[in-house]
C-alpha angles and dihedrals in degrees: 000000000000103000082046080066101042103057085035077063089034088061099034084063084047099059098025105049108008092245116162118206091206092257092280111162114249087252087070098036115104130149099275089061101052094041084056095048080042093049094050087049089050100046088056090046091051082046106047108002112037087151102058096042079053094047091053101038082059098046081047093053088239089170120234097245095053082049095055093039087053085051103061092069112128097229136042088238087058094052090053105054101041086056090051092047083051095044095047088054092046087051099046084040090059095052096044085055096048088047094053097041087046093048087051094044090055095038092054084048107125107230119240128257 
């Protein structure tokens, strides 16, 4: 299960942020690898494109006060990376909540006559 979790996160990073895992099978795959793809994603956005990163933290609900604390790396690199740990949570967050709202919706199904 979770592995499952893990490459649903693994392709919502994918789709989401163009983030490229380097082709690593998802046997190799674990959560320091994609925070470090992630991390290298979110340093170009903070460089060229601020707007846009804001734009989807805030389509992500990445909260004002994670972003300022984020922020307040010292380096670039930091910030980075404490915006990609808060962005794969989020993210993981968002599918466990889809898979347990979507189990309950199908168990409270009524079944037909």
């Amino acid at each position: 299960m979770k592995q499952n979790l893990l490459q649903a996160t693994e392709q919502a990073l994918v789709d989401q942020w163009q983030v490229a895992p380097l082709g690593l099978s998802p046997y190799d795959l674990n959560r320091q690898l994609l925070l470090e793809a992630l991390c290298e994603r979110i340093l170009y956005l903070l460089q060229y494109r601020p707007q846009k990163l804001l734009s989807s933290l805030y389509i992500l609900d990445i909260g004002e006060n994670t972003y300022n604390r984020a922020m307040e790396q010292d380096t670039m690199q930091d910030r980075a990376w404490a915006l990609a740990e808060a962005i794969y949570d989020r993210e993981t967050e968002k599918i466990e909540l889809r898979r347990k709202y979507s189990a309950s919706s199908e168990h409270d199904r009524l079944p037909e006559a």
